[in-house]
N, C-alpha and C positions, 0 to 999 in steps of 0.2 A: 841453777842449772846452766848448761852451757848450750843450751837449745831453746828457745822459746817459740811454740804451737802459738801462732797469731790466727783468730780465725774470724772471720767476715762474712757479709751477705753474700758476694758472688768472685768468680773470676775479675782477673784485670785483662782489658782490650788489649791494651798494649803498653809499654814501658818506654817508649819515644815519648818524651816531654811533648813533644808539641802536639802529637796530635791525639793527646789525651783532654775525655772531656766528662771523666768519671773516677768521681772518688774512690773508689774501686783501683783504679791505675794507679792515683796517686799518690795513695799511703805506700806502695812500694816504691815509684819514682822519686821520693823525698827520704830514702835512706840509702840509693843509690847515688843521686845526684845533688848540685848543692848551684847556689844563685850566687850572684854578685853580693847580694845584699840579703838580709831574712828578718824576722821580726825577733824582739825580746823572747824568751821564755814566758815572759809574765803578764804582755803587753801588746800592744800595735806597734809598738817604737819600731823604727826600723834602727837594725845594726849592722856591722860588719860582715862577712860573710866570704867567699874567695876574695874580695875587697877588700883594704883595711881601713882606708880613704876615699873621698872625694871633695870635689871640688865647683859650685857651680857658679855661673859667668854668663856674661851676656843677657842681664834680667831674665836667667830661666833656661835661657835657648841651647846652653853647654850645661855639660856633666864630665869631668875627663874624673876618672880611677885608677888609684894606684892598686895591682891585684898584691895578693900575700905571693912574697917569693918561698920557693922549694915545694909547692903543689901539684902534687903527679896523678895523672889521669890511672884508675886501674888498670889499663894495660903499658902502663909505666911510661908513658908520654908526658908531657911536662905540659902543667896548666900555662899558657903565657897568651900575651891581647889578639895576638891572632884566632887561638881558638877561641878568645870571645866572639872576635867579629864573626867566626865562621858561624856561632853558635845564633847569634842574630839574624845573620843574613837567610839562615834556613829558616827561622821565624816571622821577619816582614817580608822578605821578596817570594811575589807569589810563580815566577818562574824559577826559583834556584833552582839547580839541578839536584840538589841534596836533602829536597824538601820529597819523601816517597810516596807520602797519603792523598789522602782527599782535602778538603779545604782543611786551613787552619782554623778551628774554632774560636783559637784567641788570639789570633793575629790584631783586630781592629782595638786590640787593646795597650798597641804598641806602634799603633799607627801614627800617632807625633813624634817619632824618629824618624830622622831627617835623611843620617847617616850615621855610621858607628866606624870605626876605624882605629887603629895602633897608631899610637903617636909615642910609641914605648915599645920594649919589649914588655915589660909588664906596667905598659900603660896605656889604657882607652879612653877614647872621648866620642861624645854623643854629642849629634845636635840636633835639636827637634823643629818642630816645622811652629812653635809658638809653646811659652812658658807650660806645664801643666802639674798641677798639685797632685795628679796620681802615678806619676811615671818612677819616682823612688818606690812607691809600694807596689807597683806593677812585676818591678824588678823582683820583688820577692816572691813571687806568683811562680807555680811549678815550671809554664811555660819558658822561661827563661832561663829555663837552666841550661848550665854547661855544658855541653858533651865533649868527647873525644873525636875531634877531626879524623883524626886516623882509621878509628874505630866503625866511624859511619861511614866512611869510606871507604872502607875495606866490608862492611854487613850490608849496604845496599839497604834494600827495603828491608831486610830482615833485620836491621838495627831496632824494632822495634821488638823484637825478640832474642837480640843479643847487647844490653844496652851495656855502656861505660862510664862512667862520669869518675867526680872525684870525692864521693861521699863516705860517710860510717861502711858501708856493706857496699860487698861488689857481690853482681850477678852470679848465680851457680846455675841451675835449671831451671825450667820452667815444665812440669806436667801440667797442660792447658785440663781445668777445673778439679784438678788433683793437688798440687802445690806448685807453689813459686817458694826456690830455695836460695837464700842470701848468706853469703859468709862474711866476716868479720876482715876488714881491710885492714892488716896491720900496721901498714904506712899512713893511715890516715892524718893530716896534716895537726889535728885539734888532739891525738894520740889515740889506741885502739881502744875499741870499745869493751864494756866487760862481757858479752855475750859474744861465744863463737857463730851461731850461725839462728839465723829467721828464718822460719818456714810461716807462710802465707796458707791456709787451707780455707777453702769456700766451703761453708754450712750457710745454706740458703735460708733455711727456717730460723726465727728469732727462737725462738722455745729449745729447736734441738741443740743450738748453740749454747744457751745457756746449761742447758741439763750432760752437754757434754763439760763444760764448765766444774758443774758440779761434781762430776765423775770422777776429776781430773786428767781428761782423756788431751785437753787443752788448758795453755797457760793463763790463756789475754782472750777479751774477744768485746770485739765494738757492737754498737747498734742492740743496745739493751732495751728491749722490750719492756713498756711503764709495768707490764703485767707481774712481768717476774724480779720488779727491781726489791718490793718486800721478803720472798722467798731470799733472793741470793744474799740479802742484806742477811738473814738468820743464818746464812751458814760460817760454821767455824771457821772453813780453808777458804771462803774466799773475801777479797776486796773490795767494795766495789766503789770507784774513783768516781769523783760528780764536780764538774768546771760549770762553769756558763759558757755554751756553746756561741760558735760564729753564724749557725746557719738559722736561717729563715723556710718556714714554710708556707709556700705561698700560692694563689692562684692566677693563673697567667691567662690574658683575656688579647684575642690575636683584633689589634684596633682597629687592620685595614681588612675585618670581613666582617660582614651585615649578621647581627645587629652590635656589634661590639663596636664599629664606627661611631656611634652614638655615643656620647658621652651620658645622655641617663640612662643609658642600658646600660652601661659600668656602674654608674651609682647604686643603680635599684639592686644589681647582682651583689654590691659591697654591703644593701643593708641587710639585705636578705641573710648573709652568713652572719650565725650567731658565734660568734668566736670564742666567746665565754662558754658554751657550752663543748665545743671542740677542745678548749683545750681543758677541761674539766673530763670528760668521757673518754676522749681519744688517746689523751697525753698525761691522763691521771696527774694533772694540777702542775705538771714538770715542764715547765715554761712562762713564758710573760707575752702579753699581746703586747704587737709590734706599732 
């Protein structure tokens, strides 16, 4: 098909990398946009990505990258190190003029950049404020992605509903909790993809999603409920794909309010949860304690 029905728990907030802070956002801002850097297919490895190289110096403290040349922004502006720097500076500095939301939620995750700057036309270098073992894989992080200088510049706050980058799929509409529609970037740098266009629909309910699955009213759809993974497994038309996921679930206990101060108020809380039996009843055995 030359359409594929993508369907999900809910809407996306918004399509602005940076101030997305829900996976919901960023399953569409990762086939719009793309990073310096990204992970293997198969792996954590970090690879290449609008990068094709780098370089690092000064025990840790430098990064200079050479970008891939002939990279054009979807509205046909040319990827070069200035639009990285621009693409940073709305990310760590918290007065850019360019930066339209509320806090950055993951800025402090790129707070050992020192400075980012052209030292090319397709060349950048970074320096951080002290070596750190997470700032390559940081880069790979949705927050980092590239935008089109022009493009935020010219959408204003409403860049985060008319995004640009230089990814597989460039923006088409957005009906806010009806669809988000993406088409097929012909120029794309790695060459075009084989589907013409993504449509995003929000199916809130695990169950209705799945039973529209069945239907085939939809092609794809994440967030499979343990209940129905036996059922959809017997059906003839469809697939159902199983990795070992990245995420964790978890319980978050706020340190600086009484009684979570206490360090055996967090222990007693941690024996207290039986996790064997959570992930037995809750997760129908589809996972591993952490």
């Amino acid at each position: 098909a030359e359409t594929l029905l993508f369907a999900r728990g809910a809407d996306s907030k918004t399509l602005d990398p940076i101030e997305a802070t829900d996976g919901e956002s960023v399953v569409v801002i990762d086939q719009i946009f793309e990073r310096l850097v990204t992970w293997s297919a198969k792996t954590t490895a970090i690879v290449p990505a609008l990068a094709t190289a780098w370089k690092v110096a000064d025990g840790g403290r430098r990064y200079v990258f050479t970008l891939r040349q002939g990279v054009r922004f979807h509205d046909g502006t040319e990827l070069d190190a200035e639009a990285v720097v621009f693409s940073f500076r709305r990310l760590i500095e918290p007065d850019n003029p360019f930066r339209y939301g509320a806090a950055v939620a993951y800025a402090p995750n790129y707070a050992m950049i020192a400075e980012v700057r052209a030292t090319g036309r397709l060349e950048v270098q970074f320096r951080l404020k002290h070596p750190s073992a997470v700032f390559l894989a940081n880069l790979a992080m949705f927050p980092a992605s590239i935008v089109s200088p022009s493009a935020v510049r010219r959408a204003g706050k409403d860049f985060r509903r008319q995004p640009v980058g230089t990814g597989p799929f460039r923006f088409v509409r957005w009906d806010p909790n009806q669809r988000i529609v993406l088409r097929r970037y012909d120029d794309y740098w790695a060459g075009p993809a084989r589907l013409q266009h993504v449509v995003f629909v929000p199916i809130a309910d695990n169950n209705s999603r799945a039973i529209q699955l069945e239907k085939g009213k939809i092609h794809f759809m994440d967030g499979l409920g343990p209940a129905d993974l036996d059922r959809l497994r017997r059906c003839a038309d469809v697939t159902v794909l199983q990795e070992p996921g990245m995420n964790f679930a978890y319980l978050a206990m706020n340190t600086q309010v009484r009684p979570f101060n206490d360090v055996r108020v967090r222990r007693a809380v941690a024996h207290a949860i039986d996790k064997r039996q959570i992930l037995e009843l809750a997760y129908n055995g589809l996972g591993r304690i952490a």
